[in-house]
Backbone and ligand atoms as CSV (ligand in chain L), in Angstrom:
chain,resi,resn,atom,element,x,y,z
A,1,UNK,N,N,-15.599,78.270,-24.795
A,1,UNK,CA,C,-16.060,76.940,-25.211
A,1,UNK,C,C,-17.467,77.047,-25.793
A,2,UNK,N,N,-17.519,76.282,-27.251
A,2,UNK,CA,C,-18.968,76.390,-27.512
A,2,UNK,C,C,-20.080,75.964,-26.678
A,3,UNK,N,N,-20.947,76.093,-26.371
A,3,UNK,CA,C,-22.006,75.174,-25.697
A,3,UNK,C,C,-22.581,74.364,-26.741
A,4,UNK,N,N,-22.535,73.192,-26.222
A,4,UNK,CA,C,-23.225,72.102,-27.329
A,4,UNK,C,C,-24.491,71.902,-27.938
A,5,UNK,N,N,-25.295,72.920,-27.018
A,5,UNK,CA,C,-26.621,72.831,-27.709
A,5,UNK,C,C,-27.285,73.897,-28.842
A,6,UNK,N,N,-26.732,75.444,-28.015
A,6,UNK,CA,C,-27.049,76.223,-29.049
A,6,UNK,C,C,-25.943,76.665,-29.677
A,7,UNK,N,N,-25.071,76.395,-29.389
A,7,UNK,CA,C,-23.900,76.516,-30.099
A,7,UNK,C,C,-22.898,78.125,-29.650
A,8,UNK,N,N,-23.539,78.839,-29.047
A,8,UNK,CA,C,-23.125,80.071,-28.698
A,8,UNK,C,C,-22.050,79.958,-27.774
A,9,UNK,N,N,-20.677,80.554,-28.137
A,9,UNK,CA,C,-19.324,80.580,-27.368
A,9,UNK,C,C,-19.532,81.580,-26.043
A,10,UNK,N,N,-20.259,81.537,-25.261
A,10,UNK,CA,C,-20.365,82.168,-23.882
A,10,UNK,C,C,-20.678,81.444,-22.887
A,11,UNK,N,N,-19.912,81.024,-22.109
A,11,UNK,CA,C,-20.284,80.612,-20.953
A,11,UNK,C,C,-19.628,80.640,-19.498
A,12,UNK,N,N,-19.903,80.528,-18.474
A,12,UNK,CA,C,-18.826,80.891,-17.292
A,12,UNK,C,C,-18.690,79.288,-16.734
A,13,UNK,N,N,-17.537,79.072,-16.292
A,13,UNK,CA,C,-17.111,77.845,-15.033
A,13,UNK,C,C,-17.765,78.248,-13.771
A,14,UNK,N,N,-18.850,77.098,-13.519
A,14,UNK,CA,C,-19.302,77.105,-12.332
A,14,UNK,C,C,-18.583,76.053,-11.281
A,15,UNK,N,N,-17.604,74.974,-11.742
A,15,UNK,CA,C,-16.790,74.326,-10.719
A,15,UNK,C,C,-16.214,73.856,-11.911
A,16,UNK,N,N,-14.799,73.551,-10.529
A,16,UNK,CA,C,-13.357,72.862,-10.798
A,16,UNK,C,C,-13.262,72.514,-10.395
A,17,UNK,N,N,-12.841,70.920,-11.421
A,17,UNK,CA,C,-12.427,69.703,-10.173
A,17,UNK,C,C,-10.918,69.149,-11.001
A,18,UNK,N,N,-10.092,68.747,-9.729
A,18,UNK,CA,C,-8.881,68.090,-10.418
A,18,UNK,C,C,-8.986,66.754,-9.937
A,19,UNK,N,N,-8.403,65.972,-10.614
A,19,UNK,CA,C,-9.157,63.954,-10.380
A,19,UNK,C,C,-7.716,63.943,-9.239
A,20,UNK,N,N,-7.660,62.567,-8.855
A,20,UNK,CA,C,-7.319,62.233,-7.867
A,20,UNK,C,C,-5.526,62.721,-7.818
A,21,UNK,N,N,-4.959,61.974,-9.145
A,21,UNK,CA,C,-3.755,62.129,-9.481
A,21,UNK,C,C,-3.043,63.259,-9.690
A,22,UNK,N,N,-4.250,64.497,-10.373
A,22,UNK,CA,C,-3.459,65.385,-10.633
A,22,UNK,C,C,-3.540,65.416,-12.656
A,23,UNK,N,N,-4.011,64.672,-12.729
A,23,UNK,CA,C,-3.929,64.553,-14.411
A,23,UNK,C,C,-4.974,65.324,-14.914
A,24,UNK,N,N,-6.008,65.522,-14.616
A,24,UNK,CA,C,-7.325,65.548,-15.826
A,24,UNK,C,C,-8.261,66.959,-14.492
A,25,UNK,N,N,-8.134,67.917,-15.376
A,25,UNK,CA,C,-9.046,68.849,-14.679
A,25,UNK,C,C,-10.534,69.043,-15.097
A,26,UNK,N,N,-11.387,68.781,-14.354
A,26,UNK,CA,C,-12.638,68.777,-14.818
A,26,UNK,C,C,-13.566,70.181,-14.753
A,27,UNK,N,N,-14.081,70.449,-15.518
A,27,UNK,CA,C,-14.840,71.931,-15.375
A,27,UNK,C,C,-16.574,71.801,-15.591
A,28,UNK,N,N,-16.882,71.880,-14.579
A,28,UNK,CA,C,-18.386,72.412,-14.918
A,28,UNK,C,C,-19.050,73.880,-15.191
A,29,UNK,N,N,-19.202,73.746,-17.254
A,29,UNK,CA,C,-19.997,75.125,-17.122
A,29,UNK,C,C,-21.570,75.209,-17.716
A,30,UNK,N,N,-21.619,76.405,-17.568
A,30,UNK,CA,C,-23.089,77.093,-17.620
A,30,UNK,C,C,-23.108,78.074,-18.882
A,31,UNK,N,N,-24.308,77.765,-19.737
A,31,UNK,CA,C,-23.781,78.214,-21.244
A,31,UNK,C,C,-24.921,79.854,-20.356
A,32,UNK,N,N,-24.186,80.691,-20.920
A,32,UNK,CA,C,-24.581,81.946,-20.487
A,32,UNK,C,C,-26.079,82.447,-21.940
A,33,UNK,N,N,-26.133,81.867,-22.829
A,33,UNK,CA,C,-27.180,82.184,-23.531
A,33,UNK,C,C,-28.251,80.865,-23.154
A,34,UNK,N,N,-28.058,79.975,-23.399
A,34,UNK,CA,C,-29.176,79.021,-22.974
A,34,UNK,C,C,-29.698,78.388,-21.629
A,35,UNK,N,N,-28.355,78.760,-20.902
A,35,UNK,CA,C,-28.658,78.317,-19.608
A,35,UNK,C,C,-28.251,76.423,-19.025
A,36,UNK,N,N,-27.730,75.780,-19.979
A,36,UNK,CA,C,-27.959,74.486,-20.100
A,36,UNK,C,C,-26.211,74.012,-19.819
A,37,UNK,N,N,-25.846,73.556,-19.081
A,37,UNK,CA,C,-24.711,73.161,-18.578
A,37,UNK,C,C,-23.913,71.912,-19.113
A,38,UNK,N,N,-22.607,71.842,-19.109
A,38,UNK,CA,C,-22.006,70.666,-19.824
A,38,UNK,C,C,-20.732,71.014,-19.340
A,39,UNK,N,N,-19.471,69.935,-19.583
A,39,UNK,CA,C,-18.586,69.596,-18.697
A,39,UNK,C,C,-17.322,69.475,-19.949
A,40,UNK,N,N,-16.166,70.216,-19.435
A,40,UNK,CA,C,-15.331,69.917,-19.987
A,40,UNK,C,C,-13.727,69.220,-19.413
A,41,UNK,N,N,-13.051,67.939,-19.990
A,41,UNK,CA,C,-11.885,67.469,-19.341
A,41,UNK,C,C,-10.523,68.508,-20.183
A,42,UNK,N,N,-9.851,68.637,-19.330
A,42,UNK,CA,C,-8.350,68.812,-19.762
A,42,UNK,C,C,-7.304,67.954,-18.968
A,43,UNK,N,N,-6.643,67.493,-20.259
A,43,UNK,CA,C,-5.372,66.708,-19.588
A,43,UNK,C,C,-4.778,67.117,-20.268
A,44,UNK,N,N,-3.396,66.859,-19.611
A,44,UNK,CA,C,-1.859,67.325,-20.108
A,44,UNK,C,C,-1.618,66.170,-21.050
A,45,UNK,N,N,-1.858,66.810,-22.382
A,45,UNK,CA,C,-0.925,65.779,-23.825
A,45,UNK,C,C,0.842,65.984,-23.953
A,46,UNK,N,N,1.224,65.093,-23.928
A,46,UNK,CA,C,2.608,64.505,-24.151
A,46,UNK,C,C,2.690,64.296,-25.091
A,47,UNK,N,N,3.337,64.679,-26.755
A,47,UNK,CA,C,3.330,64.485,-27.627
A,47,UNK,C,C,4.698,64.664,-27.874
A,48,UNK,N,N,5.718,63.067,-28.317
A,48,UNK,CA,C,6.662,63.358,-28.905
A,48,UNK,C,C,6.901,63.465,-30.143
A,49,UNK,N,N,7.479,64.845,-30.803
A,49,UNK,CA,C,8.042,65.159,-32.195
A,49,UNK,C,C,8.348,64.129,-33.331
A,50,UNK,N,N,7.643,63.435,-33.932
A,50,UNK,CA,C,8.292,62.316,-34.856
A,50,UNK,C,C,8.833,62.658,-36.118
A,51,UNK,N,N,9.855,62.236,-36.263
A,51,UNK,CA,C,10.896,62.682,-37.065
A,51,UNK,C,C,10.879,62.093,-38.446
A,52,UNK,N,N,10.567,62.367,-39.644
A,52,UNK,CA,C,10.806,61.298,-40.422
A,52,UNK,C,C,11.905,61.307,-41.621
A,53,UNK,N,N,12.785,60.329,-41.690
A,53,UNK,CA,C,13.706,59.626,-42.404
A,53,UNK,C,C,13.509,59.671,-43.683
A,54,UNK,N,N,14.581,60.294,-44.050
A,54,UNK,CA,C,14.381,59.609,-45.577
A,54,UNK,C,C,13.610,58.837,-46.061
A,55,UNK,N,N,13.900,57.624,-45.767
A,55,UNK,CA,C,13.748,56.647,-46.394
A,55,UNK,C,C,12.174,56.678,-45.899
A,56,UNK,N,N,11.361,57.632,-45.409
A,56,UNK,CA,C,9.648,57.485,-44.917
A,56,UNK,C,C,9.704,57.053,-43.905
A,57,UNK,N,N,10.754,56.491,-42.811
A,57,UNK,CA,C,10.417,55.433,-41.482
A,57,UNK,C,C,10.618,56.835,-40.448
A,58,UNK,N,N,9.521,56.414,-39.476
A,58,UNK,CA,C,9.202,57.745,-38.690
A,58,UNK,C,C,9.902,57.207,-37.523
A,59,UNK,N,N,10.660,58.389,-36.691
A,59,UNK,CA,C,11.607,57.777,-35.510
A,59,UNK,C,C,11.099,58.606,-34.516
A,60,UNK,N,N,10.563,58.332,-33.455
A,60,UNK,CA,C,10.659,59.504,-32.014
A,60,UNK,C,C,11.984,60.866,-32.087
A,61,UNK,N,N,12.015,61.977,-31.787
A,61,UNK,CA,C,12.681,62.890,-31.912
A,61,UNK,C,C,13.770,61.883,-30.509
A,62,UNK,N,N,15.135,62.412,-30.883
A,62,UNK,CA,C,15.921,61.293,-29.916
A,62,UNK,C,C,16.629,62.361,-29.902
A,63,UNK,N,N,16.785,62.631,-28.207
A,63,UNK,CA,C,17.591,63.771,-28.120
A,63,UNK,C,C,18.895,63.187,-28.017
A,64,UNK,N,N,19.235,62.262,-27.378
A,64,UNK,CA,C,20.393,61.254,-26.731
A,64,UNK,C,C,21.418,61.034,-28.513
A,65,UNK,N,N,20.550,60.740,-29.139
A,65,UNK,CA,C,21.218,60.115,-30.183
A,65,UNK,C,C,21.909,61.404,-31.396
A,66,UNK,N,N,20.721,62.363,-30.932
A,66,UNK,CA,C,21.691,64.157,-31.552
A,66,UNK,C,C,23.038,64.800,-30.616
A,67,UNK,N,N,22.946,63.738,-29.633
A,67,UNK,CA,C,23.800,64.321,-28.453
A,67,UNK,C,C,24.897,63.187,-29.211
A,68,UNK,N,N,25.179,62.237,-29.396
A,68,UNK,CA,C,25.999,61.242,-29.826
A,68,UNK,C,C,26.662,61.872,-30.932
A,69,UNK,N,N,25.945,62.050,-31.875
A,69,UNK,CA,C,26.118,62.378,-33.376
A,69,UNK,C,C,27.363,64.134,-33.289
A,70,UNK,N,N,26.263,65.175,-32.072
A,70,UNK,CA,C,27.413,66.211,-31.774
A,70,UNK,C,C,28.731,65.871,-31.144
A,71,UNK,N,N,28.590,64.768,-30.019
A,71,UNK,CA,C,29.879,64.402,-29.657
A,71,UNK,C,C,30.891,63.869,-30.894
A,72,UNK,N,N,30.617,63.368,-31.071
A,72,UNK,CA,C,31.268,62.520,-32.186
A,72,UNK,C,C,31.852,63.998,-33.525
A,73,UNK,N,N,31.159,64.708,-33.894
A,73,UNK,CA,C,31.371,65.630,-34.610
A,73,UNK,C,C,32.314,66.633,-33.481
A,74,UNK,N,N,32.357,66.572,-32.955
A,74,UNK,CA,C,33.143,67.584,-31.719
A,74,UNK,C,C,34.361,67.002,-30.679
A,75,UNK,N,N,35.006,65.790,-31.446
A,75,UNK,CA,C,35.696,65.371,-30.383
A,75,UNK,C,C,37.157,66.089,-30.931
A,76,UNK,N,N,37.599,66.334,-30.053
A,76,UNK,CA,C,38.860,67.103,-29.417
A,76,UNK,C,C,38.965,68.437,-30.111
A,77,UNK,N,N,37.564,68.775,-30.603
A,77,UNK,CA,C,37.589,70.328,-30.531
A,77,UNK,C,C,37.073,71.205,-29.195
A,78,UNK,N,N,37.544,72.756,-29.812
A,78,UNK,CA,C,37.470,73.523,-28.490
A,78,UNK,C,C,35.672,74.052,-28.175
A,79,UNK,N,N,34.691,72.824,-28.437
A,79,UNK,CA,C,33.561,73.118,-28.357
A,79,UNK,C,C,33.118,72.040,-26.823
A,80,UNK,N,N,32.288,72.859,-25.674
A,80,UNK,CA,C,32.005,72.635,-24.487
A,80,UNK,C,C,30.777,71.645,-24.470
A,81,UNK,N,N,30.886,71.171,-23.547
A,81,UNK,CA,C,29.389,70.380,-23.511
A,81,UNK,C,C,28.165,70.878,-23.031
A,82,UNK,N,N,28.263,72.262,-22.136
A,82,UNK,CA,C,27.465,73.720,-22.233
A,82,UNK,C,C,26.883,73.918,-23.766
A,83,UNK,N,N,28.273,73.819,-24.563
A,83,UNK,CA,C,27.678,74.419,-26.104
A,83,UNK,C,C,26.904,72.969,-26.526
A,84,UNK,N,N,26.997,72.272,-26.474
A,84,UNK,CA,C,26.471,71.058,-27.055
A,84,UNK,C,C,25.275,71.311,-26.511
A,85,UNK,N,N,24.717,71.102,-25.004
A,85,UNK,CA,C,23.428,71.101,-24.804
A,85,UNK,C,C,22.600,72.042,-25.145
A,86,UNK,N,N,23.534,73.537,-25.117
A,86,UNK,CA,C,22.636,74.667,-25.628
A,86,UNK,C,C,22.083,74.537,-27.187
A,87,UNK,N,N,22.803,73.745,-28.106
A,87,UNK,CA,C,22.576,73.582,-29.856
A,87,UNK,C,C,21.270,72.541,-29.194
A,88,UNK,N,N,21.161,71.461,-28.816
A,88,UNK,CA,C,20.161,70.519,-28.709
A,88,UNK,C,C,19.239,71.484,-28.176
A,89,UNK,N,N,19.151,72.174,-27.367
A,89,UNK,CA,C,18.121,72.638,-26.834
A,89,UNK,C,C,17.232,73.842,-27.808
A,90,UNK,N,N,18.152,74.553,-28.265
A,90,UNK,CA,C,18.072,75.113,-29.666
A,90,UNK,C,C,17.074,74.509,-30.588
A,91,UNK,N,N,17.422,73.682,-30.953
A,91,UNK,CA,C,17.088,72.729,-32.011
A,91,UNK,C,C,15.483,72.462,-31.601
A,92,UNK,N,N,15.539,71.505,-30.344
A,92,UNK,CA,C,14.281,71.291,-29.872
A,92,UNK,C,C,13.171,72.566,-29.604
A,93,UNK,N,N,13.575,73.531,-29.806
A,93,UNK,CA,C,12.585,75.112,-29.519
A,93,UNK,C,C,12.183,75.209,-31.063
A,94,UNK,N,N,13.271,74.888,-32.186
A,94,UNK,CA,C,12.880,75.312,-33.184
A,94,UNK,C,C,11.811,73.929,-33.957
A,95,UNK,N,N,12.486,73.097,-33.659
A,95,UNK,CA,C,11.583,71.773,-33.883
A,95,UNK,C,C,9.706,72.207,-33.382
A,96,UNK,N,N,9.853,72.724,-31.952
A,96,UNK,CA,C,8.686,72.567,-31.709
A,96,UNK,C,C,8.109,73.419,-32.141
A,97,UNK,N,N,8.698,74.539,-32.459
A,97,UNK,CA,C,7.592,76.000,-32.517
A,97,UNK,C,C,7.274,75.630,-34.609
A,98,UNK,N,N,8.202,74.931,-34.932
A,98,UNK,CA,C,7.412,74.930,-36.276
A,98,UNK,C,C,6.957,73.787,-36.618
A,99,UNK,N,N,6.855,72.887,-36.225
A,99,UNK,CA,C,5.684,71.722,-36.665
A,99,UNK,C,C,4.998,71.434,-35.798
A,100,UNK,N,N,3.865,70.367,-35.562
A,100,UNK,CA,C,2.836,69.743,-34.873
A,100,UNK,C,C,3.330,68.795,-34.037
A,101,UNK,N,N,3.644,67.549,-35.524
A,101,UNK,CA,C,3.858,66.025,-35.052
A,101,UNK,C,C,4.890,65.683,-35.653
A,102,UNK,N,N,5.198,66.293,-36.643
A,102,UNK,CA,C,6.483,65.419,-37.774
A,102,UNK,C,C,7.019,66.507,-38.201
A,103,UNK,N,N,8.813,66.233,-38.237
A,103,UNK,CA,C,9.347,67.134,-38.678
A,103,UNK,C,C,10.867,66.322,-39.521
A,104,UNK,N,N,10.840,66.552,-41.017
A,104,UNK,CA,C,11.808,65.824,-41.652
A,104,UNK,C,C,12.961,66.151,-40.792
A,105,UNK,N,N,14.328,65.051,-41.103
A,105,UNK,CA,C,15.073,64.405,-40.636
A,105,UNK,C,C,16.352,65.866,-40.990
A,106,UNK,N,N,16.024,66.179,-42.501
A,106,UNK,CA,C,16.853,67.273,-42.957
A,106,UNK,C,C,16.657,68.743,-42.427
A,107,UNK,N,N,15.592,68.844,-41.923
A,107,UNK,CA,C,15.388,69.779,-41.064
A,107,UNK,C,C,16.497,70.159,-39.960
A,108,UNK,N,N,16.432,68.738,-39.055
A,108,UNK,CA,C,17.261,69.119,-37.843
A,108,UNK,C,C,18.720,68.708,-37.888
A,109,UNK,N,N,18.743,68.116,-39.317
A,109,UNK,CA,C,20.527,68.626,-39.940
A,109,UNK,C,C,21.146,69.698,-40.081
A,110,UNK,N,N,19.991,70.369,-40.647
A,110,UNK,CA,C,20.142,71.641,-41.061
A,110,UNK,C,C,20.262,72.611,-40.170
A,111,UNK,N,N,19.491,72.774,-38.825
A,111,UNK,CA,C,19.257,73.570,-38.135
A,111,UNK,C,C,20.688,72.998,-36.928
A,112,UNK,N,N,20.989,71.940,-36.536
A,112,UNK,CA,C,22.314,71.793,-36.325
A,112,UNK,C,C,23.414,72.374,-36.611
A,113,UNK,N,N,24.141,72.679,-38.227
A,113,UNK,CA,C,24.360,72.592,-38.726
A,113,UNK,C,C,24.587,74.194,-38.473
A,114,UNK,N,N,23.576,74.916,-38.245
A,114,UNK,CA,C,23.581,76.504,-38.537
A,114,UNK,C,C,23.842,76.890,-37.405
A,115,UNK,N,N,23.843,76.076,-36.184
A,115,UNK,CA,C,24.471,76.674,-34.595
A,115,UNK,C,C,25.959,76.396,-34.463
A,116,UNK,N,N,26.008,75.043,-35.174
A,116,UNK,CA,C,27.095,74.366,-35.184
A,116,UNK,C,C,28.636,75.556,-36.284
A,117,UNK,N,N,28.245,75.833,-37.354
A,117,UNK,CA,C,28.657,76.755,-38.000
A,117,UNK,C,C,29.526,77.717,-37.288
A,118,UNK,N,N,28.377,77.982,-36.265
A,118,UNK,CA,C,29.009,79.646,-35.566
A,118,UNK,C,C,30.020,79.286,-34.855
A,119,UNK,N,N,30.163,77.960,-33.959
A,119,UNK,CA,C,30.855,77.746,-33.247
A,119,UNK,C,C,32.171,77.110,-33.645
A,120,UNK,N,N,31.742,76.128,-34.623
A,120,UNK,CA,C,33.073,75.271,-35.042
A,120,UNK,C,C,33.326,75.146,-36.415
A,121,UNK,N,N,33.975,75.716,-36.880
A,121,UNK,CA,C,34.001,74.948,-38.502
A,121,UNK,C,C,34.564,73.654,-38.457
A,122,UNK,N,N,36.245,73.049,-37.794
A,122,UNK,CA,C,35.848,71.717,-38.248
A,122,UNK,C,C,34.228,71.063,-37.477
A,123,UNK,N,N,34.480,71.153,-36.738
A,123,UNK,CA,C,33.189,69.931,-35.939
A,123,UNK,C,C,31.977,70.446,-37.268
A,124,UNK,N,N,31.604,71.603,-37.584
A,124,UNK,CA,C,30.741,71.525,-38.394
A,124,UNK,C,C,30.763,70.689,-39.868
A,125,UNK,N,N,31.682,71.005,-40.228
A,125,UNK,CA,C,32.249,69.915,-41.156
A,125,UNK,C,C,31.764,68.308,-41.415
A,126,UNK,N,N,32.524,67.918,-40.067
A,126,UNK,CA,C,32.815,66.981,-39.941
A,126,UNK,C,C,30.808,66.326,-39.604
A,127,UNK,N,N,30.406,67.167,-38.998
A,127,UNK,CA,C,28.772,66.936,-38.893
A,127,UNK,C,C,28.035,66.809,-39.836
A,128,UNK,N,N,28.109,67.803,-40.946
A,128,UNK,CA,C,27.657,67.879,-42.071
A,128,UNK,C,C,27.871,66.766,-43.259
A,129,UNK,N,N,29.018,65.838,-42.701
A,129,UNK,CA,C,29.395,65.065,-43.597
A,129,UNK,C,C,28.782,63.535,-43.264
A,130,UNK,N,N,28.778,63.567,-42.028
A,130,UNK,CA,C,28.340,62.037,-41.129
A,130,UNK,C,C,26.963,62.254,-41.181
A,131,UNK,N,N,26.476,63.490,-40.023
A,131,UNK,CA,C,25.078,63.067,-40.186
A,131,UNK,C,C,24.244,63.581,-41.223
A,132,UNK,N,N,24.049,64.243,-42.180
A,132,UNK,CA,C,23.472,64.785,-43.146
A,132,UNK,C,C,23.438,63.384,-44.491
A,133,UNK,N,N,24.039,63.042,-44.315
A,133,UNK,CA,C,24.820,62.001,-45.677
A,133,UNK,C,C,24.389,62.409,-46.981
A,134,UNK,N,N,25.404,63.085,-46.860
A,134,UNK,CA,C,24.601,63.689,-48.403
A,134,UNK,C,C,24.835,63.066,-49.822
A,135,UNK,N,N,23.938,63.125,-50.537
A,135,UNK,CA,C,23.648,61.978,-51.267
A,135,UNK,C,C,24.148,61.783,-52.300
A,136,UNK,N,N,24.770,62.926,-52.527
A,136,UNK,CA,C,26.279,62.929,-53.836
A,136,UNK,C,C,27.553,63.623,-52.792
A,137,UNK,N,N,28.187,63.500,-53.185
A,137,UNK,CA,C,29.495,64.341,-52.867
A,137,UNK,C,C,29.207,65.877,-53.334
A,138,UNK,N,N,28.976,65.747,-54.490
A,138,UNK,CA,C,29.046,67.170,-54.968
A,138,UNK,C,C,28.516,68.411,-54.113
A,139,UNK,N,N,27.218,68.180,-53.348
A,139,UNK,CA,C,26.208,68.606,-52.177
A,139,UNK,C,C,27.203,69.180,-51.050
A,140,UNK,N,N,28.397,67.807,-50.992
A,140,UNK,CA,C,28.834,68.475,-49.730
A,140,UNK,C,C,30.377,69.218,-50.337
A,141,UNK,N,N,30.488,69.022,-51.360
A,141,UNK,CA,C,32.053,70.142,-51.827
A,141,UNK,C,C,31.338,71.604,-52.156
A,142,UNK,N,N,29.779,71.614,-52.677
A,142,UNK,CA,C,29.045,72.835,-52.553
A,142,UNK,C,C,29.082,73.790,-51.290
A,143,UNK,N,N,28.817,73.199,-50.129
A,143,UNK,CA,C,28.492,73.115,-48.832
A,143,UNK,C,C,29.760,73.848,-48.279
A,144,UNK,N,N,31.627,73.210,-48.795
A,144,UNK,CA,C,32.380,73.834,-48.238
A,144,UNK,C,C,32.747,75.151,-49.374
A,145,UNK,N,N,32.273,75.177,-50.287
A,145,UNK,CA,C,32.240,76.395,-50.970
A,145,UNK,C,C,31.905,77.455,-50.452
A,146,UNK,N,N,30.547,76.913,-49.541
A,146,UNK,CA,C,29.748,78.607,-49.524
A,146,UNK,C,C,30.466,78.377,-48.189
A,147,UNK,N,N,31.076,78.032,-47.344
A,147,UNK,CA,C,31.541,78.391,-46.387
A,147,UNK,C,C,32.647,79.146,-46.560
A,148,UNK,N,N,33.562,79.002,-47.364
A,148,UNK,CA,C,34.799,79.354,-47.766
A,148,UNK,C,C,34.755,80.921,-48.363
A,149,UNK,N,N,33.050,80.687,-49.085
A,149,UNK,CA,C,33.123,82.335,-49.867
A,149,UNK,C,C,32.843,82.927,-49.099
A,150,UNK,N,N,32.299,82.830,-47.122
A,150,UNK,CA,C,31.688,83.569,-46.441
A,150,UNK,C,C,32.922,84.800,-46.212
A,151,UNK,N,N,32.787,85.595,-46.581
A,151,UNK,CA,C,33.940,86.699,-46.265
A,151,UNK,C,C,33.849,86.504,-44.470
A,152,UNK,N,N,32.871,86.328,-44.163
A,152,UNK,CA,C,33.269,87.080,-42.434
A,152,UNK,C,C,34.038,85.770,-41.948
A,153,UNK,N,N,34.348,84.466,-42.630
A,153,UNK,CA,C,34.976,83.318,-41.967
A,153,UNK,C,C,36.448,83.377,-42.594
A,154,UNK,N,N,36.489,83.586,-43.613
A,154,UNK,CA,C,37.571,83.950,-44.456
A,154,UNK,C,C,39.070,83.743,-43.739
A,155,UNK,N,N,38.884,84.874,-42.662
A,155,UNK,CA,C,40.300,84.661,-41.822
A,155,UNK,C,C,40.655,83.963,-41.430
A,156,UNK,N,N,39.643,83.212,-41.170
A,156,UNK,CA,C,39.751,81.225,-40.412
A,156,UNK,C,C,40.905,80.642,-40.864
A,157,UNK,N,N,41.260,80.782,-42.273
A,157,UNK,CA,C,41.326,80.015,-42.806
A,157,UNK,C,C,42.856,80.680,-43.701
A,158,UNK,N,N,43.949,80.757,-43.403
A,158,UNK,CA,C,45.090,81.376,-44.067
A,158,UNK,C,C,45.296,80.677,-44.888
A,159,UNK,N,N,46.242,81.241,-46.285
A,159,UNK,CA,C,45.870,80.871,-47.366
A,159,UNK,C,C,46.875,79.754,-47.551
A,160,UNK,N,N,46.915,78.903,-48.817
A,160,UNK,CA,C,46.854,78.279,-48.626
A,160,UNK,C,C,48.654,78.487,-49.268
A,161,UNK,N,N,49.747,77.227,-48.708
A,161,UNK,CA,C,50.778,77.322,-49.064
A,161,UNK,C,C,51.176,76.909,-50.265
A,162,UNK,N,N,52.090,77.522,-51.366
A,162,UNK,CA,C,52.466,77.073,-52.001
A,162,UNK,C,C,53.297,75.937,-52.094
A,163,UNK,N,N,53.237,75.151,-53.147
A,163,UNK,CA,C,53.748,73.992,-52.663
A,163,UNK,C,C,55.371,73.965,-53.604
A,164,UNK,N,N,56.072,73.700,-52.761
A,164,UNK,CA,C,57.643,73.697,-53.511
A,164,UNK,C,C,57.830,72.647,-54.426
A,165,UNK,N,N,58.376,73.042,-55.653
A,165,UNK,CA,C,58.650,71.822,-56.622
A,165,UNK,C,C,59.745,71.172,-56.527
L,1,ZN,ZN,ZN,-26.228,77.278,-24.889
């Protein structure tokens, strides 16, 4: 911590105090070049992830409502609700470790989207189409393209029948 007067980053904690609750730890130190003492608080910041929308309107990161959106993309496939919480939880590690405060909306489509992949092609599909909304069609017949050219999914998917005239 700098010391505030001469500015020199050396100093030792001569006491610790924690306030009544448990919230706010108080430190008294001693600037080791000047000698001149000053006090620092730490509290635990709570900062939820704000998400922003398209359309610019900023929403709290809503885990409940990514949990809706996977159910809904996953109903009566062979995907667990183990796997569901593990993609949300996923998501929220990658959310946090790369932004601050705000993280676009297409982001955590996307990053859905790429757990979701491994596990399900329809449910991924079907995710990619609801919650992403993509803003032409064309975006999302692109979308099942590159899935289709993935050679390693390929087998998924037997070919297709001819149709009798
Ligand atoms: Zn000093």
């Amino acid at each position: 911590m700098k010391c505030p007067i001469c500015h020199q980053d050396n100093d030792r904690v001569v006491d610790t105090r924690m306030s009544d609750d448990g919230s706010v730890i108080r430190r008294r130190r001693e600037c080791c070049n000047c000698g001149r003492r000053f006090t620092t608080f730490e509290r635990l910041e709570v900062t939820s992830t704000q998400v922003v929308k398209k359309d610019g309107h900023r929403v709290p990161f809503d885990r409940e409502k990514l949990r809706c959106g996977l159910e809904r993309a996953c109903w009566k496939r062979p995907v667990s609700e183990e796997q569901i919480t593990t993609i949300i939880a996923q998501v929220e590690i990658d959310v946090n470790s790369s932004f601050n405060s705000e993280v676009d909306s297409r982001f955590i489509g996307e990053r859905v989207m790429e757990y979701l992949r491994e596990i399900d092609q329809v449910a991924y599909v079907r995710f990619a189409s609801v919650y992403l909304c993509f803003e032409e069609a064309r975006d999302f017949a692109k979308e099942l393209d590159n899935m289709m050219d993935s050679p390693k999914k390929r087998e998924d998917y037997p070919p297709p029948k001819k149709r009798k005239k």
